[in-house]
VOVOPA-475242 format. One record per residue (C-alpha): residue number from 1; residue in one letter; x, y, z. Coordinates in Angstrom, 2 decimals, decimal comma. Layout:
BEGIN
+-----+--------+---------+---------+---------+
: num : residu :       x :       y :       z :
+-----+--------+---------+---------+---------+
: NUM :      A :       X :       Y :       Z :
...
+-----+--------+---------+---------+---------+
***
This chain:
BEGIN
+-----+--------+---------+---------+---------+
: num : residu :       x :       y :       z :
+-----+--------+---------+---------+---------+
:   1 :      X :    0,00 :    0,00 :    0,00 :
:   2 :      X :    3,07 :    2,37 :    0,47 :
:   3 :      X :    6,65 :    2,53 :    0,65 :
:   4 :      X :    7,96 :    0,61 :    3,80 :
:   5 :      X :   11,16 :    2,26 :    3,14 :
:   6 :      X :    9,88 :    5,91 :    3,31 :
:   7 :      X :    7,37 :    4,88 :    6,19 :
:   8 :      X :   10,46 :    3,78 :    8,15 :
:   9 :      X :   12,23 :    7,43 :    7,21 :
:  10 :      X :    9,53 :    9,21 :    8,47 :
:  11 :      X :    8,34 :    7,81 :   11,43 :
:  12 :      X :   12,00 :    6,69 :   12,93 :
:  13 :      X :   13,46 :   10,43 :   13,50 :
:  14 :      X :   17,18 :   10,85 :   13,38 :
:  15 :      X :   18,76 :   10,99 :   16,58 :
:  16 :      X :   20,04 :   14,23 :   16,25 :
:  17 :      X :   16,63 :   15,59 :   16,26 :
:  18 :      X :   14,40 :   13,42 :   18,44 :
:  19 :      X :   17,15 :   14,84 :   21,28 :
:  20 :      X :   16,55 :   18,47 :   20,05 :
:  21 :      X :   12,97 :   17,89 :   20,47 :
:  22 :      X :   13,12 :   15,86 :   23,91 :
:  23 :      X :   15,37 :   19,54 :   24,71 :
:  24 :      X :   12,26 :   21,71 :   24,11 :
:  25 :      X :   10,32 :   19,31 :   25,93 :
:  26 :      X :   12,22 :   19,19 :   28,87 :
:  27 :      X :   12,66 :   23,02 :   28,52 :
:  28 :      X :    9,26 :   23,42 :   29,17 :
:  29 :      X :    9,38 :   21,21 :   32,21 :
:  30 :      X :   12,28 :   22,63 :   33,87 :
:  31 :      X :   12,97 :   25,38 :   32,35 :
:  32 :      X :   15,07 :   26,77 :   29,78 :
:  33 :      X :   18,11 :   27,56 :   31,90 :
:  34 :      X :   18,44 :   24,17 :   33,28 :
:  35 :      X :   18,51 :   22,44 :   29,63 :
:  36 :      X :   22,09 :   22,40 :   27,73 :
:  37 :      X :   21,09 :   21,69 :   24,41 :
:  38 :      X :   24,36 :   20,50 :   22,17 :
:  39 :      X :   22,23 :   18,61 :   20,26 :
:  40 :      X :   20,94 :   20,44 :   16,83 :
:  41 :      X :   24,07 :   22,39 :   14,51 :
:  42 :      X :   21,63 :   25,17 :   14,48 :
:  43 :      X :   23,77 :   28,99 :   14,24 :
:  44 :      X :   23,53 :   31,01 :   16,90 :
:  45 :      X :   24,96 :   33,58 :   16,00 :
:  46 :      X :   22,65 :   36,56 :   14,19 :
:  47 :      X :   21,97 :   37,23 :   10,88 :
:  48 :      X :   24,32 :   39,75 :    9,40 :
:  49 :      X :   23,22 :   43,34 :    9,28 :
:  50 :      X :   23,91 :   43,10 :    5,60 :
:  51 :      X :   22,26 :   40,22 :    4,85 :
:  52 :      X :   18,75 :   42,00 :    6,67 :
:  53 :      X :   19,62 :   45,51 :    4,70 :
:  54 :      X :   19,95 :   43,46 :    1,38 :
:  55 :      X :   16,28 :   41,49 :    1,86 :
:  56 :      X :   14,73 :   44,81 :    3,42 :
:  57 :      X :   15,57 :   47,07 :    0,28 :
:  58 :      X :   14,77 :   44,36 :   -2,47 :
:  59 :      X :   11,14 :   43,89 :   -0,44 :
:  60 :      X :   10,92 :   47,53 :   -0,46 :
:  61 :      X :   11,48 :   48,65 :   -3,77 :
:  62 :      X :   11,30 :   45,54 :   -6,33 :
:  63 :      X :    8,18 :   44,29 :   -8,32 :
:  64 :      X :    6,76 :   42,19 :   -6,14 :
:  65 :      X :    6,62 :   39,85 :   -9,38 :
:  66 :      X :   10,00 :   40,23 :   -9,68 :
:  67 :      X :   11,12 :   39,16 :   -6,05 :
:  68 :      X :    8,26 :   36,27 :   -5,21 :
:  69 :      X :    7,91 :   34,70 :   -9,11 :
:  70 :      X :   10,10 :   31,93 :  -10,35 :
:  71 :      X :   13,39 :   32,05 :  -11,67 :
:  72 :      X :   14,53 :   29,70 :  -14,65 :
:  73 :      X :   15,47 :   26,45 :  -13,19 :
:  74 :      X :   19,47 :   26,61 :  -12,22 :
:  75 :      X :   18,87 :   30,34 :  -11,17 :
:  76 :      X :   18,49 :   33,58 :  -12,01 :
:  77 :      X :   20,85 :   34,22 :  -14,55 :
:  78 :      X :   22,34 :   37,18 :  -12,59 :
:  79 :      X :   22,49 :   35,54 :   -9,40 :
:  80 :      X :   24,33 :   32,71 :  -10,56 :
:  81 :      X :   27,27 :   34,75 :  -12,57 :
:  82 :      X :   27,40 :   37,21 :   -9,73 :
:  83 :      X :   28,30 :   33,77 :   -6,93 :
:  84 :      X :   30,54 :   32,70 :  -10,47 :
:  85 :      X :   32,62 :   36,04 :   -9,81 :
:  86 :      X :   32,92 :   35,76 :   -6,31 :
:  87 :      X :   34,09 :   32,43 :   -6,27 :
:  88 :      X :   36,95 :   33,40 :   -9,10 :
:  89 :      X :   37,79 :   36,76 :   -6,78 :
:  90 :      X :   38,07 :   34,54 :   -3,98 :
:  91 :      X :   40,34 :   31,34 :   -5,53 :
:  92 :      X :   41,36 :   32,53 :   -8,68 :
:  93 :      X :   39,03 :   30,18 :  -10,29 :
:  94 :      X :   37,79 :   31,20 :  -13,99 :
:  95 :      X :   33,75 :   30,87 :  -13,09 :
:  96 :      X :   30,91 :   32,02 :  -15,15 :
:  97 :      X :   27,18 :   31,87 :  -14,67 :
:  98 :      X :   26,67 :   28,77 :  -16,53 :
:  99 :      X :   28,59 :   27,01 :  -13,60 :
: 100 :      X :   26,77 :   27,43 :  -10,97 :
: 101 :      X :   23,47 :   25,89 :  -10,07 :
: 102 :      X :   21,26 :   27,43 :   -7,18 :
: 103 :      X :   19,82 :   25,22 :   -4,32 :
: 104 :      X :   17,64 :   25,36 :   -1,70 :
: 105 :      X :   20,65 :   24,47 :    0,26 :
: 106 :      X :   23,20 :   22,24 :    0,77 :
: 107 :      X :   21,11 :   19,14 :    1,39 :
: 108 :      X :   19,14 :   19,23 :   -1,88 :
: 109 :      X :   22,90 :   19,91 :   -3,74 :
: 110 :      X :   24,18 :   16,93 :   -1,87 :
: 111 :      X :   20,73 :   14,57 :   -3,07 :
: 112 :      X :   20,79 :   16,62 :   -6,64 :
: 113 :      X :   24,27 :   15,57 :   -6,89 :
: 114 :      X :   23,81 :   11,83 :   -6,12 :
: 115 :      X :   20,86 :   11,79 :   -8,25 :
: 116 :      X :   22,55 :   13,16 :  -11,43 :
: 117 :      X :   25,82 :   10,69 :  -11,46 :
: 118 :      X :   24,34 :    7,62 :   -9,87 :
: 119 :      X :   23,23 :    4,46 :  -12,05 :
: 120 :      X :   22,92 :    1,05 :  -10,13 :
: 121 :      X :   25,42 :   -0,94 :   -8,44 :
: 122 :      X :   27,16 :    2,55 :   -7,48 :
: 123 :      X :   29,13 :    3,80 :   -4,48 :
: 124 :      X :   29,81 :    6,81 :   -2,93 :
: 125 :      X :   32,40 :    6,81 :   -0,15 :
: 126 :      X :   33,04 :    8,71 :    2,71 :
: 127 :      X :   34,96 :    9,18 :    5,15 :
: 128 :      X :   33,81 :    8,66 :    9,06 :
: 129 :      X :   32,73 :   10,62 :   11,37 :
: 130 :      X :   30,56 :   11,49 :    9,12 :
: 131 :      X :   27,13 :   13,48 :    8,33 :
: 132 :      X :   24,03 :   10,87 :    9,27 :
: 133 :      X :   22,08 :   12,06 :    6,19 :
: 134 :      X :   24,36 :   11,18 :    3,61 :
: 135 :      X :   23,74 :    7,35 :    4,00 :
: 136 :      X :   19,64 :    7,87 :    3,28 :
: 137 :      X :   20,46 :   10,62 :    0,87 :
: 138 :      X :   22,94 :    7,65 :   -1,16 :
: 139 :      X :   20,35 :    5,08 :   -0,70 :
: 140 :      X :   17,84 :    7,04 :   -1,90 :
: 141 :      X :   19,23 :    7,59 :   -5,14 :
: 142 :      X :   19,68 :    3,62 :   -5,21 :
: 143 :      X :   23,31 :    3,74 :   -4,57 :
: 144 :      X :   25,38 :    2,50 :   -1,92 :
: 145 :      X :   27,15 :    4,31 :    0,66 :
: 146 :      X :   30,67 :    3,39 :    1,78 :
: 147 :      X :   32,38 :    4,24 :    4,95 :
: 148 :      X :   36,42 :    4,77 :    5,28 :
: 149 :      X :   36,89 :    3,73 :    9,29 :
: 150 :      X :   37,84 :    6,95 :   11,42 :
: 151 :      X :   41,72 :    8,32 :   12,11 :
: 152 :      X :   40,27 :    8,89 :   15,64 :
: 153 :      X :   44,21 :   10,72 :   17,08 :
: 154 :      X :   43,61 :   13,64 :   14,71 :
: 155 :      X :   40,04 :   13,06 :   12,40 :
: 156 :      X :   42,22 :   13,11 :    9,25 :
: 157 :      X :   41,84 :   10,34 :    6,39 :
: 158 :      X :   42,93 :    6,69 :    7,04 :
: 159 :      X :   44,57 :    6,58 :    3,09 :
: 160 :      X :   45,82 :    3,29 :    3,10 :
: 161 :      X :   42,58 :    2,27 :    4,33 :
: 162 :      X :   40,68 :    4,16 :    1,77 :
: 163 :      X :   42,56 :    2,96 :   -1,16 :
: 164 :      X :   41,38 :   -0,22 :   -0,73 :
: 165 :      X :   37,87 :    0,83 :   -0,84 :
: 166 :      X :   37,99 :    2,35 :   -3,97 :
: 167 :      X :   36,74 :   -0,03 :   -6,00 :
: 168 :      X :   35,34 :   -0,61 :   -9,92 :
: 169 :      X :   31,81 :    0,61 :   -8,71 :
: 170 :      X :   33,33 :    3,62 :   -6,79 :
: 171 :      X :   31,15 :    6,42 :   -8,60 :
: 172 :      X :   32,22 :    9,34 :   -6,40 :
: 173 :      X :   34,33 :   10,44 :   -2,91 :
: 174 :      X :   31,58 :   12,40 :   -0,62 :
: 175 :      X :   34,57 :   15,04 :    1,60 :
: 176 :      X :   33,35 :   17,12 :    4,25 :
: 177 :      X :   35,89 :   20,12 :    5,56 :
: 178 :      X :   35,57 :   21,77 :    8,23 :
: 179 :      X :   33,87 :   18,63 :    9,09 :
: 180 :      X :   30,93 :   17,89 :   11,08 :
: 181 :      X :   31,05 :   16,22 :   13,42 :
: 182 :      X :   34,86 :   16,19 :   14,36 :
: 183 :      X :   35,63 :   19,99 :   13,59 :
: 184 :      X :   38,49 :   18,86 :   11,15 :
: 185 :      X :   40,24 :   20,85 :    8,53 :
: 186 :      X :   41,66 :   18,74 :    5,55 :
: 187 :      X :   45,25 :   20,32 :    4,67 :
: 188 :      X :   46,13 :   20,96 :    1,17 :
: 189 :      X :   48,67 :   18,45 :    1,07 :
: 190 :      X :   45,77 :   15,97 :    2,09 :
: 191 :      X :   43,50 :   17,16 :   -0,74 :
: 192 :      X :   46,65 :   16,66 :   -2,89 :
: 193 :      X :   47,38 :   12,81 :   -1,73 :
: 194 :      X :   43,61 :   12,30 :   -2,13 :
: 195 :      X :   43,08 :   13,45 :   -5,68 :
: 196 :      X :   46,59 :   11,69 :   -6,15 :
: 197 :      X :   44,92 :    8,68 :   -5,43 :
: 198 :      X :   41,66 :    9,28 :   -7,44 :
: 199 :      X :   43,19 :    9,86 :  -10,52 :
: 200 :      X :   45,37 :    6,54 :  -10,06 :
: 201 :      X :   42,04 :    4,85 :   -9,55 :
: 202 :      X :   40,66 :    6,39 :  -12,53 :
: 203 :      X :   43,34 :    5,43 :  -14,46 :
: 204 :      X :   43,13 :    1,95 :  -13,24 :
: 205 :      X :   39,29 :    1,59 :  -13,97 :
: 206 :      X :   38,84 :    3,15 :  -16,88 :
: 207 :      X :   36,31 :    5,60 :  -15,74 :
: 208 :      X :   35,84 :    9,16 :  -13,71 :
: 209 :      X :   35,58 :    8,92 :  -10,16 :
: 210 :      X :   34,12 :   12,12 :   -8,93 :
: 211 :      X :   34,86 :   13,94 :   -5,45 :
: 212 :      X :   31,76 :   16,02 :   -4,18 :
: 213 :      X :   32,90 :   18,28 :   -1,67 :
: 214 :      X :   30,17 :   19,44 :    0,75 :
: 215 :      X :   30,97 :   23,18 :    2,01 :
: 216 :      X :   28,57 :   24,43 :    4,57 :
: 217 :      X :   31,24 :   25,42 :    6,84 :
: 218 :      X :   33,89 :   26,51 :    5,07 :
: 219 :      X :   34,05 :   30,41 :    6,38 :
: 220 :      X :   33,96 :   28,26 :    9,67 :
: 221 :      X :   37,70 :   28,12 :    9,62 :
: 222 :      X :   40,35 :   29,28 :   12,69 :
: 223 :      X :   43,05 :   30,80 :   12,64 :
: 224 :      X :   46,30 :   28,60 :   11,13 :
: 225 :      X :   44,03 :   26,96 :    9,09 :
: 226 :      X :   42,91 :   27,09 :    5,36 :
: 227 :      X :   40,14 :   25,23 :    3,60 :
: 228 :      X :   41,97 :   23,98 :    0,42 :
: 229 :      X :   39,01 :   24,99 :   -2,59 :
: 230 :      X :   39,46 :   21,04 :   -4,00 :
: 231 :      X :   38,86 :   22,14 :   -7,56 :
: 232 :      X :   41,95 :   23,66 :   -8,30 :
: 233 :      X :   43,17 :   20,16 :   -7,11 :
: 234 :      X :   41,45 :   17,79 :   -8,81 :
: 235 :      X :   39,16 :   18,54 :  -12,10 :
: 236 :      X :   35,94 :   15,77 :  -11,87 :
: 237 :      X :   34,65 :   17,99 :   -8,18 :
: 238 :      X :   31,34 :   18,88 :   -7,57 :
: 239 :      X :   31,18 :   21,53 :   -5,15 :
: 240 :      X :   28,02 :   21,50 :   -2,62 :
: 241 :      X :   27,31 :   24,86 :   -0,62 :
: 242 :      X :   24,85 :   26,46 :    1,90 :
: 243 :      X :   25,23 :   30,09 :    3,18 :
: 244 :      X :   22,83 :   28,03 :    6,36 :
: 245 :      X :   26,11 :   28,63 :    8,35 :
: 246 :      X :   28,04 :   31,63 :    7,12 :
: 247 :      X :   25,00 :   34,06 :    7,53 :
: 248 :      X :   22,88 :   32,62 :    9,85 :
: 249 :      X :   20,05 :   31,29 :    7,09 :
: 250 :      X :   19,45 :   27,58 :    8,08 :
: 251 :      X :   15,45 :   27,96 :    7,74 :
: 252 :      X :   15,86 :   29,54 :    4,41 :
: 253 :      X :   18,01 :   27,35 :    2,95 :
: 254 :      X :   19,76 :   28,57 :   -0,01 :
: 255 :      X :   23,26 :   27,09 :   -1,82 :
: 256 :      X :   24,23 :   26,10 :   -5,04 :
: 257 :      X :   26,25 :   23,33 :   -6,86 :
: 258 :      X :   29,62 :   24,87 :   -8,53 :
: 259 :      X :   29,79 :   22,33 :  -11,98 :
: 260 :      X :   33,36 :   23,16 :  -13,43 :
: 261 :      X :   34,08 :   23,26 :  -16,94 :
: 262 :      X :   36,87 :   21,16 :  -16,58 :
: 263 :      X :   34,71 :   18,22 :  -15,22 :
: 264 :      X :   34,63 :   14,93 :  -17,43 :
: 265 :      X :   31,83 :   15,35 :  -19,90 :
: 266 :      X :   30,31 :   18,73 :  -18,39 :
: 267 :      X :   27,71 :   19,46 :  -20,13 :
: 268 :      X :   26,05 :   16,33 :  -19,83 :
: 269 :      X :   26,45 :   16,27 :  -16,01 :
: 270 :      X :   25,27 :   19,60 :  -15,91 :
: 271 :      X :   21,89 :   18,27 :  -17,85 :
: 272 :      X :   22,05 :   15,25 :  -15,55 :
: 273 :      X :   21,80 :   17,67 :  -12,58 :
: 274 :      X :   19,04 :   19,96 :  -13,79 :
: 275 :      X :   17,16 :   16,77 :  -14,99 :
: 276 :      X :   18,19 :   15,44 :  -11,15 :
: 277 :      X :   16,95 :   18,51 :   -9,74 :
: 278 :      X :   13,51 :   18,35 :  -11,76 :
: 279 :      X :   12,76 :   15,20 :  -10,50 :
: 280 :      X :   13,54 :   15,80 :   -6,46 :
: 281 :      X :   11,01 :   18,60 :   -7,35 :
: 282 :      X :   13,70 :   21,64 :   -7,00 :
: 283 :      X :   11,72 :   23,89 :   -9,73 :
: 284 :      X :   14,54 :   26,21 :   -8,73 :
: 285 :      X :   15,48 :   27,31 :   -5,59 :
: 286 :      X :   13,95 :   30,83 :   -3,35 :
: 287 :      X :   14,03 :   33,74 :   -5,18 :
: 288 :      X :   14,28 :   35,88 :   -2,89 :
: 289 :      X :   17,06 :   34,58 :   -0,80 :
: 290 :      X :   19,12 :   34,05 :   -4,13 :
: 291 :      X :   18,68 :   38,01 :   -4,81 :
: 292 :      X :   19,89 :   38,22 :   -1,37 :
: 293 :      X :   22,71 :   36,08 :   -1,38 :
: 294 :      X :   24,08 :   37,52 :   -4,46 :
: 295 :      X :   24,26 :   40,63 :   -2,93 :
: 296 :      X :   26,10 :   39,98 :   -0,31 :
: 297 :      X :   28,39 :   36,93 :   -1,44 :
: 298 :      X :   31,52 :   38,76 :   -1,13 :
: 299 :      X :   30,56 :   39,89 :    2,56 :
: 300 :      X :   32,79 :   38,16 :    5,53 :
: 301 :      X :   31,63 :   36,31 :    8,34 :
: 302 :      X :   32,02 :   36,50 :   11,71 :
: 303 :      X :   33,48 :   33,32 :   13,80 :
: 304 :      X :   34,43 :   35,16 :   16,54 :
: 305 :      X :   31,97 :   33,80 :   18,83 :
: 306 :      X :   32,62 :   30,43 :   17,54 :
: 307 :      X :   36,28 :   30,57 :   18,33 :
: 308 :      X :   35,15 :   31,69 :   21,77 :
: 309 :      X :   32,72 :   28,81 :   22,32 :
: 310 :      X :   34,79 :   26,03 :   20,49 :
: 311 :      X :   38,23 :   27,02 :   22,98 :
: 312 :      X :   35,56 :   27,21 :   26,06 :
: 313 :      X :   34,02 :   23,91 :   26,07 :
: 314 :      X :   37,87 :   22,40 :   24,93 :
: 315 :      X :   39,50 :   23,69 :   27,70 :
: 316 :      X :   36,67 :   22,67 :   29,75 :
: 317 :      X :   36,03 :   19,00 :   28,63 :
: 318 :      X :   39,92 :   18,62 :   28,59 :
: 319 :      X :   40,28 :   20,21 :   32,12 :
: 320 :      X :   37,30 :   17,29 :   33,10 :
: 321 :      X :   39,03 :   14,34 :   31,81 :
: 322 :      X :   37,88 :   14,02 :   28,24 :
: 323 :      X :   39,51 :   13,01 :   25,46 :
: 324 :      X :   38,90 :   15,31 :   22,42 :
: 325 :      X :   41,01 :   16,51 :   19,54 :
: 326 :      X :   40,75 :   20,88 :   19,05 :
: 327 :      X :   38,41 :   21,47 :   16,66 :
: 328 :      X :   39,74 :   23,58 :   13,37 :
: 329 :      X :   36,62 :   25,04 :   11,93 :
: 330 :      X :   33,19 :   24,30 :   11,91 :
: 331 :      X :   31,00 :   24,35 :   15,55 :
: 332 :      X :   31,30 :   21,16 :   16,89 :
: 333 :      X :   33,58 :   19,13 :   19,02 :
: 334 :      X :   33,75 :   15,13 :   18,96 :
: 335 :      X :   35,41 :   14,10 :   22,54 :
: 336 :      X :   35,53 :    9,85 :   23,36 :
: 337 :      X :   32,70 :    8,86 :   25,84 :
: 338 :      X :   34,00 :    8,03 :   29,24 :
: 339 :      X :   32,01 :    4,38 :   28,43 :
: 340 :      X :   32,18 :    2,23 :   25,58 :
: 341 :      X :   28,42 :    2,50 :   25,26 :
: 342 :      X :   27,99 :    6,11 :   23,58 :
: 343 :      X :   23,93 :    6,18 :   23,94 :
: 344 :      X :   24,36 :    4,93 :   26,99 :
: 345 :      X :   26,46 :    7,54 :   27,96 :
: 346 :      X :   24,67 :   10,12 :   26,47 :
: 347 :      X :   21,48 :    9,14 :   28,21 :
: 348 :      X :   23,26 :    9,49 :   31,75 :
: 349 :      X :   24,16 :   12,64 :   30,67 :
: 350 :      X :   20,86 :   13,73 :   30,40 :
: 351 :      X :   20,23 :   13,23 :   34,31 :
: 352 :      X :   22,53 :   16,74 :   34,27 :
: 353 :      X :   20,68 :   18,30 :   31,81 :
: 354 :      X :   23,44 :   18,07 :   29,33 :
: 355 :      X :   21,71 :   17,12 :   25,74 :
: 356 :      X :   24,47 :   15,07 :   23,47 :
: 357 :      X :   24,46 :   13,27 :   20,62 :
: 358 :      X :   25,88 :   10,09 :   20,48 :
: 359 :      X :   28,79 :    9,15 :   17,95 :
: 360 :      X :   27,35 :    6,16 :   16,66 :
: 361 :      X :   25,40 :    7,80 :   13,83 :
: 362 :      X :   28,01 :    9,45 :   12,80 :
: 363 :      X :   30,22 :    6,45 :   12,33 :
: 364 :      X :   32,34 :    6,68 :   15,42 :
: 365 :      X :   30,96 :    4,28 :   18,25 :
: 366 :      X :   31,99 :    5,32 :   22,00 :
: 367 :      X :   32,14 :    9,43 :   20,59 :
: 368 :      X :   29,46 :   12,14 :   21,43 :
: 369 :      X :   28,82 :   14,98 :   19,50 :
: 370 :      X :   28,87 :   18,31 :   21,06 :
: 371 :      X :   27,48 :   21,24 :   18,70 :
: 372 :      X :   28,79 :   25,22 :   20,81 :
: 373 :      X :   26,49 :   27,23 :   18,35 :
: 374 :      X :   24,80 :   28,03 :   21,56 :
: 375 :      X :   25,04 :   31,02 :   23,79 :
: 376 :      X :   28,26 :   31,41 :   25,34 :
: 377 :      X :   26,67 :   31,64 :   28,76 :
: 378 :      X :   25,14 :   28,15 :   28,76 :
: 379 :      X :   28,67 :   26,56 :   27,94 :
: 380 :      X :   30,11 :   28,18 :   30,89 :
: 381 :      X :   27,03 :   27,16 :   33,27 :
: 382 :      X :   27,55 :   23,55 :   31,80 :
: 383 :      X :   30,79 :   22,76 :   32,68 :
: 384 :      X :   30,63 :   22,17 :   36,07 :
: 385 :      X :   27,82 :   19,65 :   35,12 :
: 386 :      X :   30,39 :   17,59 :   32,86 :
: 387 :      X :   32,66 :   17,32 :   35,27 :
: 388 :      X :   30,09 :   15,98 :   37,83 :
: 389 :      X :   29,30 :   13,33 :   34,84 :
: 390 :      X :   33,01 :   12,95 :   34,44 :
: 391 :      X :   33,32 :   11,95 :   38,13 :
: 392 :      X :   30,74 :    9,31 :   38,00 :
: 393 :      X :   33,49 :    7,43 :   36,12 :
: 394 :      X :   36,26 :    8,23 :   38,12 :
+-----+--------+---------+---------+---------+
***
């Protein structure tokens, strides 16, 4: 009568977000103070002054018709050569207009993606800890998603162990830097051994491997560390990106797919993604928020308060007794469970009001996910609290 598959999706939440929920619940119970939510990778930090000034003066004096009515499927034409120049101003890339393909975020580019270069018996690999979604969002498409075991002493990649799981029916890499959930920065000369490595398996199979890199956090980066842009590195990249995390817009999401020229057979991936994104239903992503984000794509961001946050709840986890590698970028740290049991860890930290998510989905058994987009305030009030659950161990 209907799919068992989707029935399953639907009704079995992930666990990042059945824990955000039980937070709001509990919230209400308690109150807000005593709940420390590190559950949901949802910014705190405001939207940009220029991003509000850009959407307040196209609602004020544009056409109504003009802001609120479609745009031609991969974007408005202007939008998308306007993020093309940015890009090239930014990493001397050679962009145009016909490159880029709007999004209503980075989870539909990620899907869109899969859906244009997958055909059956296909894998995508990835490297753990990695983002839950991915896995539904591969088998979704009817491919199958591959998982390269964790480097847990720093969060880099395990190469010798992902060379052998490159295989014949590799279709593409799925990278993730700054990384969620381990806060990881991949270095240049790591992109370079990577794509190193791809193009010997390319040349070994016969056939383009791809290498979609997924970029919501990429202005998410601290200082002494750069996020490599993986196309100048190797030519058959898909790049995925959301501006959820660089200005604050996770609720209205807007991104885009960058489709390089030099790509193996461009054009007809670039058809293959439109036809992808037709399909999923992605008519073409909000207009609005793509005037908006064209406007202000050359604007920086401001990480201050996640540098504060992320060297906080370090110090403060380290100071407890955790073991946890500094984060590089992104807003999240990944610290080993003081059990082997991560959800069972994870729900004895609940008795201290501290919400985390266990490592488990993210490929990383006996690791908990902490996300410090959260008001500085509640980290400090929390500490004491993990090292009362620390000393339940001890």
């Amino acid at each position: 009568m209907i799919s068992q598959k989707m029935y399953e999706l639907g009704t079995k939440k992930s666990t990042i977000r059945t824990i955000f929920e039980f937070g709001r619940k509990r919230a209400a119970e308690v109150g807000e103070e005593n709940v420390f939510d590190f559950s949901l990778g949802n910014p705190n930090v405001p939207t940009p002054e220029y991003v509000k000034e850009a959407a307040l003066d196209i609602l004020t004096h544009w056409e109504p018709s003009a802001i609120h009515g479609y745009t031609v499927a991969p974007g408005a034409p202007q939008v998308r050569q306007a993020i093309a120049e940015s890009i090239n101003k930014r990493f001397g890339t050679h962009y145009a207009g016909k490159n880029i393909f709007m999004t209503a975020g980075a989870a539909a580019a990620i899907t869109i993606s899969f859906k244009a270069l997958c055909q059956e018996g296909d894998e995508f690999v990835t490297f753990a800890p990695f983002f839950p979604e991915y896995r539904c969002f591969v088998e979704s498409v009817g491919g199958k998603l591959v998982v390269v075991p964790a480097r847990t002493a720093d969060w880099q990649i395990d190469f010798d162990a992902f060379a052998k799981l490159v295989t014949n029916h590799t279709k593409a890499i799925i990278v993730n830097s700054p990384n969620n959930p381990s806060g990881a920065v991949y270095s240049e000369a790591t992109i370079k051994q990577l794509a190193d490595i791809l193009r010997a398996k390319e040349k070994e199979f016969g056939h383009p491997i791809f290498l979609i890199s997924d970029e919501p956090y990429r202005e998410i980066a601290y200082e002494g560390f750069t996020v490599p842009y993986i196309p100048k590195y190797y030519d058959n990249t898909l790049v995925c990106y959301s501006y959820s995390k660089s200005f604050s817009l996770p609720g209205e999401r807007i991104g885009y797919i960058v489709v390089p020229d030099e790509l193996e057979s461009y054009e007809k991936i670039f058809g293959a993604i439109a036809g992808a994104a037709r399909v999923l239903t992605h008519v073409n992503a909000p207009s609005l928020w793509q005037y908006v984000v064209a406007r202000c794509a050359d604007k920086p961001s401001d990480i201050s308060t996640y540098v504060t946050n992320g060297q906080l709840l370090y110090n403060g986890l380290k100071e407890a007794g955790f073991e946890c590698v500094q984060p590089q970028g992104a807003f999240y740290l990944f610290p080993k469970c003081l059990e082997p049991d991560d959800y069972a860890f994870c729900e004895r930290a609940k008795k201290y009001g501290l919400l985390l998510v266990p490592g488990t989905d993210f490929g990383c058994p006996g690791y908990f996910r902490a996300a410090y987009c959260i008001k500085t305030d509640t980290i400090k009030r929390s500490l004491p609290l993990f090292k009362q659950l620390a000393a339940e161990y001890k």
